[in-house]
KEDRENTI-992261 format. One record per atom (N, C-alpha, C, O, CB): residue in three letters; x, y, z. Coordinates in Angstrom, 1 decimal, always signed. Each point is the difference from the previous one (the first is absolute). Glycine has a CB too. Layout:
PT resn     xx     yy     zz
PT  ALA      X      Y      Z
...
% end
This chain:
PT resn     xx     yy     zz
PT  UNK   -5.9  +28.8  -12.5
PT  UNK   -1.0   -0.1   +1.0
PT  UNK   -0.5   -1.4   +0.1
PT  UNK   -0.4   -0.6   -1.0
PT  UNK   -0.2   +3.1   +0.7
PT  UNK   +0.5   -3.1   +1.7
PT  UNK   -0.1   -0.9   -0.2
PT  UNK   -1.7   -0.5   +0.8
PT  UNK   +0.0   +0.3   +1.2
PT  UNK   +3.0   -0.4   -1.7
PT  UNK   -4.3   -0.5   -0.2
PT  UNK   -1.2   +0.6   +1.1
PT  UNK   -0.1   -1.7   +0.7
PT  UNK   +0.0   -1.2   -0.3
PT  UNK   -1.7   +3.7   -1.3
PT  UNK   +1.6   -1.8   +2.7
PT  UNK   -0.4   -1.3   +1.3
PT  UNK   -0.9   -1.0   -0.2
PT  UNK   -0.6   +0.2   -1.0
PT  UNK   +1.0   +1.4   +2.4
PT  UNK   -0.8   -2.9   -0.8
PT  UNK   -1.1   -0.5   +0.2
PT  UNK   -1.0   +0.6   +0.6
PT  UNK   -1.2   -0.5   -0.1
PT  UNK   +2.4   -1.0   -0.1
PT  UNK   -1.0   +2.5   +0.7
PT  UNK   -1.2   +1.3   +0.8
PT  UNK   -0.5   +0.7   -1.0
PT  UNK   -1.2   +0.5   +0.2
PT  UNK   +2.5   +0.1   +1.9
PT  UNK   -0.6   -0.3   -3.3
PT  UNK   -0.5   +1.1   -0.7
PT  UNK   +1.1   +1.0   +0.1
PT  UNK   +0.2   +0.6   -1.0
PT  UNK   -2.7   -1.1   +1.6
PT  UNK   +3.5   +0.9   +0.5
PT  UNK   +0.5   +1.0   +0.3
PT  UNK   +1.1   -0.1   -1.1
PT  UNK   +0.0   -0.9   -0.8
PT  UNK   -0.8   +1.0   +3.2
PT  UNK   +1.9   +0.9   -2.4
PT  UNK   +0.9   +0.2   -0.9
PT  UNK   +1.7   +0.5   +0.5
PT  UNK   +0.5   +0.8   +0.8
PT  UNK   -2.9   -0.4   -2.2
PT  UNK   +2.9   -1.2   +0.7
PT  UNK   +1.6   +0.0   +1.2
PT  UNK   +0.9   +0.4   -1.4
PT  UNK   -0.1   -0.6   -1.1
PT  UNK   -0.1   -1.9   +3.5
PT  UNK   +1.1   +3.7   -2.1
PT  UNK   +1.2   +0.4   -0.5
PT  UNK   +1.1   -1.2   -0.7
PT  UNK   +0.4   -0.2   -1.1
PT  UNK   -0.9   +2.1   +2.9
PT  UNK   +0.7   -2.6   -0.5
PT  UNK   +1.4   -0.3   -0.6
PT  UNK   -0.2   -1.5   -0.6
PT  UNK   -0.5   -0.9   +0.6
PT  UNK   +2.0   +2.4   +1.3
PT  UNK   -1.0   -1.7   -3.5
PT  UNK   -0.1   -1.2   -0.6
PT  UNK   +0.2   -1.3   +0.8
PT  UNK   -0.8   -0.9   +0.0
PT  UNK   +1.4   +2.2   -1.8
PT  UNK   +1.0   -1.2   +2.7
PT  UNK   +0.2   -1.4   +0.4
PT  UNK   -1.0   -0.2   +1.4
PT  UNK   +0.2   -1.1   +0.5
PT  UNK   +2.6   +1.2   -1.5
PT  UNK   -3.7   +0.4   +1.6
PT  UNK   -0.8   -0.3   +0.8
PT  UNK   -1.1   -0.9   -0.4
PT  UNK   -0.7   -0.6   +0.8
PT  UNK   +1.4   +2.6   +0.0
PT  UNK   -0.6   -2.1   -2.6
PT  UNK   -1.1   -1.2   -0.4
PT  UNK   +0.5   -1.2   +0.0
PT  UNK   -0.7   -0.9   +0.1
PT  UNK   -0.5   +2.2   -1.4
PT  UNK   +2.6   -1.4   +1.2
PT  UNK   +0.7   -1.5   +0.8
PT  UNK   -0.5   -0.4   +1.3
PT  UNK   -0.1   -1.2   +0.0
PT  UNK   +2.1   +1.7   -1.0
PT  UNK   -2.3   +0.2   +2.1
PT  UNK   -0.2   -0.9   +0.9
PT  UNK   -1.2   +0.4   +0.3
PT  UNK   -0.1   +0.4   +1.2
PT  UNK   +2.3   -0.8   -0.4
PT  UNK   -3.5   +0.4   -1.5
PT  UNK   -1.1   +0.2   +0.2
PT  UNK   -0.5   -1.3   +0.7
PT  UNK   -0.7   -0.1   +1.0
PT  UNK   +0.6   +1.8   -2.9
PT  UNK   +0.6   -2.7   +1.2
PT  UNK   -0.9   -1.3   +0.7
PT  UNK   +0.7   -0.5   +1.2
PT  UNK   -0.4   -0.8   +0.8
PT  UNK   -0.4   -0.1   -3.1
PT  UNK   +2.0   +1.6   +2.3
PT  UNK   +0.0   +0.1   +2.1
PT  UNK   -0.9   +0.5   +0.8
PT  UNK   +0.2   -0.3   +1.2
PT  UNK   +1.6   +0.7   -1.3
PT  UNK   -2.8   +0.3   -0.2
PT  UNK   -0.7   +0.6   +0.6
PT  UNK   -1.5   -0.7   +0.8
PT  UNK   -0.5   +0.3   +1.1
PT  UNK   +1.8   +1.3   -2.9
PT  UNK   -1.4   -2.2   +1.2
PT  UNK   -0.5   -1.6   +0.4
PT  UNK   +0.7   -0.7   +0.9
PT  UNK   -0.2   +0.0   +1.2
PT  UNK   -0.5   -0.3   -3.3
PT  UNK   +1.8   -0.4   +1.4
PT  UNK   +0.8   -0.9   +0.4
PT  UNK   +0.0   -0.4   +1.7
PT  UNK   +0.1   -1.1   +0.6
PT  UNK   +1.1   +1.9   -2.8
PT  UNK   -1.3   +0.2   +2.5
PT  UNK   -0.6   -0.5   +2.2
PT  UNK   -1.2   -0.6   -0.4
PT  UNK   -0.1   -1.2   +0.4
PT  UNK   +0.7   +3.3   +1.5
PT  UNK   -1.7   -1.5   -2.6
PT  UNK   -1.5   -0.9   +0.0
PT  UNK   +0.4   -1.3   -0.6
PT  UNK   -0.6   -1.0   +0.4
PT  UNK   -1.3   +3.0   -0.8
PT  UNK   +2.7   -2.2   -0.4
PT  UNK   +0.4   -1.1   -0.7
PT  UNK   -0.2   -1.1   +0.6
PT  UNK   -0.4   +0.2   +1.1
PT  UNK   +1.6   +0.9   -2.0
PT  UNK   -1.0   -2.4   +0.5
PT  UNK   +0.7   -1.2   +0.8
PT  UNK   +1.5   +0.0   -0.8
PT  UNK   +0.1   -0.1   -1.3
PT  UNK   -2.6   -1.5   +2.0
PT  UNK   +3.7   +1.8   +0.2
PT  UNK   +0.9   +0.3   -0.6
PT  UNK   +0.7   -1.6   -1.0
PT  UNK   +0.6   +0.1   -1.0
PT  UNK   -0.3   +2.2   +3.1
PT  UNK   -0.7   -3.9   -1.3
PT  UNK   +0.1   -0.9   -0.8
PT  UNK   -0.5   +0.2   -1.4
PT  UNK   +0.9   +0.0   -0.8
PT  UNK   -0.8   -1.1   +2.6
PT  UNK   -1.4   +1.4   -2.3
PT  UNK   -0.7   +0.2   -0.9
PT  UNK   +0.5   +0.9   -1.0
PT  UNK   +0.1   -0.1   -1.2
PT  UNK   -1.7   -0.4   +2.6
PT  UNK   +2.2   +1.8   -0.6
PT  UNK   +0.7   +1.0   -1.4
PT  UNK   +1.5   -0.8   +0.3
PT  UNK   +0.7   +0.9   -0.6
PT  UNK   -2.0   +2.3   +0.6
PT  UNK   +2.1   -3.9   +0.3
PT  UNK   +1.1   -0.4   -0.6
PT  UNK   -0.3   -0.9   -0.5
PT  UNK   +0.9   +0.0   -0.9
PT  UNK   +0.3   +0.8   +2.0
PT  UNK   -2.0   -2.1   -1.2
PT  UNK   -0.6   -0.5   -1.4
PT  UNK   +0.1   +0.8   -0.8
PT  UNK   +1.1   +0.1   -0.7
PT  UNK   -2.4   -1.3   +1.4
PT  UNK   +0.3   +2.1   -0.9
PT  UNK   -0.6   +0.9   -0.9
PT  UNK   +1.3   +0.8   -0.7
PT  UNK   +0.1   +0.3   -1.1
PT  UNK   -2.5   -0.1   +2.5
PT  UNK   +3.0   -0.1   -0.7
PT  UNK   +2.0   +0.4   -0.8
PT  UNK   +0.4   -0.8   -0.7
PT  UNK   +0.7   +0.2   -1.0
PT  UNK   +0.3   +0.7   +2.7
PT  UNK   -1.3   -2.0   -1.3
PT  UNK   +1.0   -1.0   -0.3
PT  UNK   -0.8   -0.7   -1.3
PT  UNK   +0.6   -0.5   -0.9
PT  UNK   +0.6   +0.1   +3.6
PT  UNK   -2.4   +0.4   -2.6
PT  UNK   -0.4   -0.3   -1.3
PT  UNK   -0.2   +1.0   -1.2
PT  UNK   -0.2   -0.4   -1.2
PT  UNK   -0.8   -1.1   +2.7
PT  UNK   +1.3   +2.8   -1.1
PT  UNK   +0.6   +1.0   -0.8
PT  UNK   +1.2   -0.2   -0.7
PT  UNK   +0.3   +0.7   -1.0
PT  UNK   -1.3   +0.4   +2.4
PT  UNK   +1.9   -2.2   -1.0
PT  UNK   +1.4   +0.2   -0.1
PT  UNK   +0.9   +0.8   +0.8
PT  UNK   +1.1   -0.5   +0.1
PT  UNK   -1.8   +0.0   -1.8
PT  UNK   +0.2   +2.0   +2.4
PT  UNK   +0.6   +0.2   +1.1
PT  UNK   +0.6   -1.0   +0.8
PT  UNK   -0.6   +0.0   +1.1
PT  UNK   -0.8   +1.6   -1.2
PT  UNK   +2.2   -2.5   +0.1
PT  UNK   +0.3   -1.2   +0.8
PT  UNK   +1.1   +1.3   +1.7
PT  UNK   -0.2   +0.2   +1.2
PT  UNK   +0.6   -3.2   -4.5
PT  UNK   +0.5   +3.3   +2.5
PT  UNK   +0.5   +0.7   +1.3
PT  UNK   -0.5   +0.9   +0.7
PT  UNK   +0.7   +0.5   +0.9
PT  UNK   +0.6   -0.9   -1.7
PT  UNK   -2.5   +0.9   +0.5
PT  UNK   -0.6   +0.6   +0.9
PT  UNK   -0.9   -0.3   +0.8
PT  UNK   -0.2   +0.4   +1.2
PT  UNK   +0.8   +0.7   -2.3
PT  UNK   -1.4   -2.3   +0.2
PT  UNK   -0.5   -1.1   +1.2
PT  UNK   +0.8   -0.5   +0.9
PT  UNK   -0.4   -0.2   +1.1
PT  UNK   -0.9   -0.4   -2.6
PT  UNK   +2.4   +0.2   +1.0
PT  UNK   +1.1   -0.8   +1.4
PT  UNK   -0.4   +1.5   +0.8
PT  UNK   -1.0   +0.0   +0.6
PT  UNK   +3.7   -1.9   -1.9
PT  UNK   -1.9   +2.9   +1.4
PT  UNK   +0.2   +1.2   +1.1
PT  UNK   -1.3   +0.0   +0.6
PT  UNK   +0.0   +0.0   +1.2
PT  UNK   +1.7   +1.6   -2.4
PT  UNK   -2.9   -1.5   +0.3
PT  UNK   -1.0   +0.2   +1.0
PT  UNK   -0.5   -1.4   +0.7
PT  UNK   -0.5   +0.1   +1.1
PT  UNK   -0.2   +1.9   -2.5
PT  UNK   +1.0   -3.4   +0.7
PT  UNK   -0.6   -1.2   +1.5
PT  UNK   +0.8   +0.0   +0.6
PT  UNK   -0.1   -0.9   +0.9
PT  UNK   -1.1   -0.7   -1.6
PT  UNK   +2.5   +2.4   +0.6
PT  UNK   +1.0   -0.3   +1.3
PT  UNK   -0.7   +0.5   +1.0
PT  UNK   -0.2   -0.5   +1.0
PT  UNK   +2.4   +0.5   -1.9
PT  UNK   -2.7   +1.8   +0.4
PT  UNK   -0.2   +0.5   +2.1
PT  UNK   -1.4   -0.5   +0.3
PT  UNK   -0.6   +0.7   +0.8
PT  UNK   +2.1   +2.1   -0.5
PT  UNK   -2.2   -3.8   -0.9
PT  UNK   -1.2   -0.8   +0.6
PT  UNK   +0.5   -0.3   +1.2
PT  UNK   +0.9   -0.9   +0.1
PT  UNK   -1.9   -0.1   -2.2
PT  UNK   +0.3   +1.7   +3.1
PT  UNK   +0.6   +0.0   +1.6
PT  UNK   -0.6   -1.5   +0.5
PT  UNK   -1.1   -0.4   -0.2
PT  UNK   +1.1   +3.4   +0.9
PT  UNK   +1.4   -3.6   +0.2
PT  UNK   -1.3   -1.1   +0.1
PT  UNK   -1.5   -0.4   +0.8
PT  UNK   -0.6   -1.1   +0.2
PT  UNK   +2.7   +0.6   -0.6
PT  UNK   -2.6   +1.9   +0.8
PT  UNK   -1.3   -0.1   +0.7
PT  UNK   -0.8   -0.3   -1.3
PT  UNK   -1.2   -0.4   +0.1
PT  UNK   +1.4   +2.3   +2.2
PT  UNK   +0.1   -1.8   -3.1
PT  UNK   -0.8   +0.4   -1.4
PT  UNK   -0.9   -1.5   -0.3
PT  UNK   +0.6   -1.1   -0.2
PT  UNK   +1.6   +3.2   -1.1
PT  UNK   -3.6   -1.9   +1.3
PT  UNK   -0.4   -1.2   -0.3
PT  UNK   +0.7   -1.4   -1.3
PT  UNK   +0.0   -1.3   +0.1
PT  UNK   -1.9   +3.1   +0.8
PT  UNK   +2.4   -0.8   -2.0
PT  UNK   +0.5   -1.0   -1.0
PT  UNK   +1.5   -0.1   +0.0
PT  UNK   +0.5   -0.3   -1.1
PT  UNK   -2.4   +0.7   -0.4
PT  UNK   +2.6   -0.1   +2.6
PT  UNK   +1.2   -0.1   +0.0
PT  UNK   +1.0   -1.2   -0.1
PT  UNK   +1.3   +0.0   -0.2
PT  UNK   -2.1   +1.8   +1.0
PT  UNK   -0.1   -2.7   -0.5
PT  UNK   +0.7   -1.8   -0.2
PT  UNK   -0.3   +0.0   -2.4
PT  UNK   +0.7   -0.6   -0.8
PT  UNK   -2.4   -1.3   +4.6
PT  UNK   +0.8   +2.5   -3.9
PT  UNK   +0.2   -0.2   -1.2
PT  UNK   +0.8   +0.7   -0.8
PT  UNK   +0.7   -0.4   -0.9
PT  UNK   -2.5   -0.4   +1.3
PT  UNK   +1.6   +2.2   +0.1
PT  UNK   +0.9   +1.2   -0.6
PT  UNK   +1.4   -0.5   -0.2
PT  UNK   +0.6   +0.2   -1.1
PT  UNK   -1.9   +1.7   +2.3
PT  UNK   +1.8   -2.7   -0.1
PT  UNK   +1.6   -1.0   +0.3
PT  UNK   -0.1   -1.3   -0.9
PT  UNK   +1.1   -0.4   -0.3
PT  UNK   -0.7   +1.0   +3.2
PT  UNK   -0.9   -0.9   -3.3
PT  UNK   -0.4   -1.2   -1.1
PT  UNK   +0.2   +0.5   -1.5
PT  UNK   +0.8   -0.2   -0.8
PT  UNK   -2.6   -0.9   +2.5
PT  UNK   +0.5   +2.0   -1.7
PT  UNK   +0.5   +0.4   -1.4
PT  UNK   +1.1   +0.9   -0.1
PT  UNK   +0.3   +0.3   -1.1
PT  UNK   -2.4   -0.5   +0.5
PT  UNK   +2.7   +0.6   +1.6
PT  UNK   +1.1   +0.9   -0.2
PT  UNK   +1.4   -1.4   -0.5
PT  UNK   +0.9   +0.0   -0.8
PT  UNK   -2.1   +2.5   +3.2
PT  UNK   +0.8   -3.1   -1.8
PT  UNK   +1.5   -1.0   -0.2
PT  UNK   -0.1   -1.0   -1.1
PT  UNK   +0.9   -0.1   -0.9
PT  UNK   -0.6   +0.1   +3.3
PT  UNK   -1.4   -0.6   -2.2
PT  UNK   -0.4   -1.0   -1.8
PT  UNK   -0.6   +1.5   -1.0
PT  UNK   +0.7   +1.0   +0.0
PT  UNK   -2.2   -4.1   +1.2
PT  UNK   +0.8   +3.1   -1.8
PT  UNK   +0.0   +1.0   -0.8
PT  UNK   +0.6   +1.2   +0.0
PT  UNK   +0.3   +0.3   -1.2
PT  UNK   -1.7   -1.2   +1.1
PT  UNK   +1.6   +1.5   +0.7
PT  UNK   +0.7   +1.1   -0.5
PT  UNK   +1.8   +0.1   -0.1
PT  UNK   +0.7   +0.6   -0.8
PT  UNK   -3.0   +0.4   +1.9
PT  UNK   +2.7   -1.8   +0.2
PT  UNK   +1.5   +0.1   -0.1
PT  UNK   +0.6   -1.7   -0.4
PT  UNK   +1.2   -0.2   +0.0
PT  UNK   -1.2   +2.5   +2.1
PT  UNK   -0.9   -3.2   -2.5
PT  UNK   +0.9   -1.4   -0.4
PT  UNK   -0.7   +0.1   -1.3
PT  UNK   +0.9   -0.4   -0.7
PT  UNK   -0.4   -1.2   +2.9
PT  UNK   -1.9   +1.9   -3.1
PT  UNK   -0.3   -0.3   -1.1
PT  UNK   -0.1   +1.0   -0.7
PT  UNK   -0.3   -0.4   -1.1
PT  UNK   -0.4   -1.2   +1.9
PT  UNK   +0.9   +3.3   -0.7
PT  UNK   -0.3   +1.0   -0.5
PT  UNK   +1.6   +0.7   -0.3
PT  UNK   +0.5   +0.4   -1.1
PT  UNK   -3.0   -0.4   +2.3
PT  UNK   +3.3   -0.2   +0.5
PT  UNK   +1.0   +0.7   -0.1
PT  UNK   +1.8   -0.8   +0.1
PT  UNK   +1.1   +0.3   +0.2
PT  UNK   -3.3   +1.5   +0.6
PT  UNK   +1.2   -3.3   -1.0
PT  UNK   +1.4   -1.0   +0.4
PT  UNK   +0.6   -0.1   +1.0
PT  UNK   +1.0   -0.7   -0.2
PT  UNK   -0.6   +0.8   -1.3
PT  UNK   -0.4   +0.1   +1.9
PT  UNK   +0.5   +0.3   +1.7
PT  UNK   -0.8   -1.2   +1.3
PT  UNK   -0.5   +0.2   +1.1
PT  UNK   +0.5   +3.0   -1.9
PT  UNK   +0.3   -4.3   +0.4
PT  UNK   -0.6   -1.0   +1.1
PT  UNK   +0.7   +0.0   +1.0
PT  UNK   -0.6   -0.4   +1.0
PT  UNK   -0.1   -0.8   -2.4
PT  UNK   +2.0   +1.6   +1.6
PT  UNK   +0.5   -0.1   +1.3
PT  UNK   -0.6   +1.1   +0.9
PT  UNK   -0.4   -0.2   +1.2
PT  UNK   +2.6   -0.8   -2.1
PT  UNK   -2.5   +2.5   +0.2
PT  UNK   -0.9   +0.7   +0.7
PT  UNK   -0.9   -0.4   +0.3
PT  UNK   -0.3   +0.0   +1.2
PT  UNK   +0.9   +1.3   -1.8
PT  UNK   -1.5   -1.9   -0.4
PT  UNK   -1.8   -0.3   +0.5
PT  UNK   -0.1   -0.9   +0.9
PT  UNK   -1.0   -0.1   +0.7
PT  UNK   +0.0   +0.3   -2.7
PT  UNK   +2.3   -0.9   +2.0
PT  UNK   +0.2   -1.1   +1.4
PT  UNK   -0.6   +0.6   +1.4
PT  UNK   -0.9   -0.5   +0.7
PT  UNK   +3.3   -0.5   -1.8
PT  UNK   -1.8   +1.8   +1.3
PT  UNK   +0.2   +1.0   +1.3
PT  UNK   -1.8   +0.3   +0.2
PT  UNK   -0.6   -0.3   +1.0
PT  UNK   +3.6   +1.8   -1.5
PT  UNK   -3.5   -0.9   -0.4
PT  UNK   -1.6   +0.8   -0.2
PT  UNK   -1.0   -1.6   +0.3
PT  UNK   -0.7   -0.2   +0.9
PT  UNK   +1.5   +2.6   -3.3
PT  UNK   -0.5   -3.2   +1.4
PT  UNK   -1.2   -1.6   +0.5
PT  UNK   +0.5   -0.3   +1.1
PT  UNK   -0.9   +0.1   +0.8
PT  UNK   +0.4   -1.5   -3.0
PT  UNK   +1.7   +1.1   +2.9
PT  UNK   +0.6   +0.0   +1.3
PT  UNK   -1.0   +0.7   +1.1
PT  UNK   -0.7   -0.5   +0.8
PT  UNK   +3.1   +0.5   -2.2
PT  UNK   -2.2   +1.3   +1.3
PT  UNK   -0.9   +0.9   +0.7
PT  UNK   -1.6   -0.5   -0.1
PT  UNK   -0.7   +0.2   +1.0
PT  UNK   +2.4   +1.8   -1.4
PT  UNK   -2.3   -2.5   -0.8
PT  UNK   -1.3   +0.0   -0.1
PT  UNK   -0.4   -1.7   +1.1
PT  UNK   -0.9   -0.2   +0.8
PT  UNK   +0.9   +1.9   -3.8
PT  UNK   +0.8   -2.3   +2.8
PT  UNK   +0.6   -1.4   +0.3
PT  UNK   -0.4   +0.2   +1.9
PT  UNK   -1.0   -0.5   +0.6
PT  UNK   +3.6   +0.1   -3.1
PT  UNK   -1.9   +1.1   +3.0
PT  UNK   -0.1   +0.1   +1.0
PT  UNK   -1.1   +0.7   +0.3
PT  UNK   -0.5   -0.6   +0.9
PT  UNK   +2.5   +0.1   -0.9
PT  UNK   -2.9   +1.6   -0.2
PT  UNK   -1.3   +1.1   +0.6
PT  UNK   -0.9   -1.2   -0.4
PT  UNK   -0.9   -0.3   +0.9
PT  UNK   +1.3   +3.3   -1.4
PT  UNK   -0.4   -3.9   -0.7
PT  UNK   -1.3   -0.1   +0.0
PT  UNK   +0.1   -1.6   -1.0
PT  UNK   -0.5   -0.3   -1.0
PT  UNK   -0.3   +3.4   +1.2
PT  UNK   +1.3   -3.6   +0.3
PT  UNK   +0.5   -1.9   -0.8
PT  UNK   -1.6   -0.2   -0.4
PT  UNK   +0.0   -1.0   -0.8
PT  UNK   +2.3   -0.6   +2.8
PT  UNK   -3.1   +1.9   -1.9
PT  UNK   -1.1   -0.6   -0.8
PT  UNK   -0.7   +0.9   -1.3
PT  UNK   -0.8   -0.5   -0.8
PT  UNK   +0.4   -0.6   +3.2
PT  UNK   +0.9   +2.1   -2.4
PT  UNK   -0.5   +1.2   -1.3
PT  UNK   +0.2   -0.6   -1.1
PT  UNK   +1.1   -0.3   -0.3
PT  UNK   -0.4   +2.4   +1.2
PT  UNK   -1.8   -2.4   -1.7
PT  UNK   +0.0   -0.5   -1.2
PT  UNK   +1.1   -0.8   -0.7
PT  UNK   +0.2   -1.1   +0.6
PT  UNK   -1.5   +2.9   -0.4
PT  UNK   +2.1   -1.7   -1.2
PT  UNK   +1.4   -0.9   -0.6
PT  UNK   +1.2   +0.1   +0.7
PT  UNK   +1.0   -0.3   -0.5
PT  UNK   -1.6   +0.6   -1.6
PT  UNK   +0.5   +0.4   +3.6
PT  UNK   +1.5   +0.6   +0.0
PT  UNK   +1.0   -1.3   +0.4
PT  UNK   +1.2   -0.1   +0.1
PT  UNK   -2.0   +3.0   +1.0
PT  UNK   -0.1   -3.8   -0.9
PT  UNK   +1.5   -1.5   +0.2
PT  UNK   +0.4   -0.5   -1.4
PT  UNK   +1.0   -0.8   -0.2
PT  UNK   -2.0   -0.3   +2.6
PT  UNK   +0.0   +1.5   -3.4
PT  UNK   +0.1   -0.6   -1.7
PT  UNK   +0.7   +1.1   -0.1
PT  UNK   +1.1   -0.5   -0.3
PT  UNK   -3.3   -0.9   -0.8
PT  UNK   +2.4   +3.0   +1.1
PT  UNK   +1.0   +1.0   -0.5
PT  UNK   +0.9   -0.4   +0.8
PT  UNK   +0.9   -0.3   -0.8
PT  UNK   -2.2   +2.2   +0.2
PT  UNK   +1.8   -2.1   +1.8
PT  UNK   +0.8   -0.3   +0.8
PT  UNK   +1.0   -1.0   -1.0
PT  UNK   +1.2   +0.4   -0.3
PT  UNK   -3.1   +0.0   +2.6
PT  UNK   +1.6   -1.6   -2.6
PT  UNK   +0.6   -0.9   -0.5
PT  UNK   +0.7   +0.3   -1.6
PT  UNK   +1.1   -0.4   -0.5
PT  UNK   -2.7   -0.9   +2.3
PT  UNK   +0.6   +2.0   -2.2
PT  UNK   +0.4   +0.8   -1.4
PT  UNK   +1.1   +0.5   +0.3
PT  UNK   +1.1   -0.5   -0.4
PT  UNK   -3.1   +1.1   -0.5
PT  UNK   +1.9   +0.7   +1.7
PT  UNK   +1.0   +1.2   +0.1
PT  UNK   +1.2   -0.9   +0.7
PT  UNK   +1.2   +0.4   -0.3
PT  UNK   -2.9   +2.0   +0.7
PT  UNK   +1.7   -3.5   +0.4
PT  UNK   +1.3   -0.7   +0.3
PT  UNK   +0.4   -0.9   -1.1
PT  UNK   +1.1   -0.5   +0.0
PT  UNK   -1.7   +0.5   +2.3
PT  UNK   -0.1   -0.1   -3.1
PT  UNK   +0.8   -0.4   -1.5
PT  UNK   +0.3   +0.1   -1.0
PT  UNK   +0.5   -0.7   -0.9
PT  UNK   -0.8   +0.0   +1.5
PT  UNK   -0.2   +2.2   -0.6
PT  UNK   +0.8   +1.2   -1.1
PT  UNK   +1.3   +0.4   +0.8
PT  UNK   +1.1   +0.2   -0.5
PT  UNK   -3.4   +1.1   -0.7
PT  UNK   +1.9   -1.2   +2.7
PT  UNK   +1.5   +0.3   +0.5
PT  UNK   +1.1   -1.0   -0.4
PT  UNK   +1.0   +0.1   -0.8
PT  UNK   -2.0   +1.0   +2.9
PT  UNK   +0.5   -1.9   -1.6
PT  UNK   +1.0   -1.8   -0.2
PT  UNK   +0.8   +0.2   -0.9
PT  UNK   +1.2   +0.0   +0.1
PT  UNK   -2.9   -1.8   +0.2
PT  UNK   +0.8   +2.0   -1.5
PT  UNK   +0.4   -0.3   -1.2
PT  UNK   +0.6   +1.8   -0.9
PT  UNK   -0.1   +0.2   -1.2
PT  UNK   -1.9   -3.0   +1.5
PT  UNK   +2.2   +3.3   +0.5
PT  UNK   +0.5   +1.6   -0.9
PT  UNK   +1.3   +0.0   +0.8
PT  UNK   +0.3   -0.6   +1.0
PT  UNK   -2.7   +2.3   -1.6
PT  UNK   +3.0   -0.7   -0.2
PT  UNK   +1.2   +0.5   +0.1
PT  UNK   +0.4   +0.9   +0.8
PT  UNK   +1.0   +0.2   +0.7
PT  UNK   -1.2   -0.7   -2.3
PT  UNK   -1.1   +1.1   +1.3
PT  UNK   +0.2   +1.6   +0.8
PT  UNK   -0.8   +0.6   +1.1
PT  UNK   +0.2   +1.1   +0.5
PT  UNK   +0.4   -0.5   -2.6
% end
């Protein structure tokens, strides 16, 4: 039995896995894929700043950290994170480092293999 943040009480064990979905609309969804990713959850933070829709206030950053941290310095993958600062590059050229991540993630690409 697993008991709610209500107080109430739920049958089935795997339903306490996705308890903190339950939130997750009140959320700011940039904020809990940080919050994954500084878990170490690194791939489930990627899945969740991907569907950061782009109406979404932090979605120039969600595309930044998605490409420098999570997919060029977490998961090696700079030719992917290319594509993600790329995207941030364009909504929003003035958001905080994204021309200093920008230049990074084009020279982990440069310089990798894969």
């Amino acid at each position: 039995t697993v008991v709610t943040p209500e107080g109430g009480e739920e049958a089935s064990r795997p339903a306490q896995d996705f308890l903190w979905l339950r939130s997750a609309a009140d959320r700011d969804l940039y904020r809990l894929g940080r919050e994954l990713a500084a878990g170490g959850q690194v791939e489930q933070a990627a899945a969740l700043l991907r569907s950061v829709p782009p109406s979404h206030p932090q979605y120039a950053r969600a595309q930044r950290f998605l490409g420098w941290d999570l997919y060029t310095r977490e998961l090696n993958q700079p030719r992917v994170g290319m594509a993600f600062v790329n995207e941030s590059l364009r909504t929003n050229p003035f958001d905080g480092n994204v021309w200093q991540d920008g230049y990074r993630v084009l020279g982990k690409a440069m310089s990798s293999n894969g």
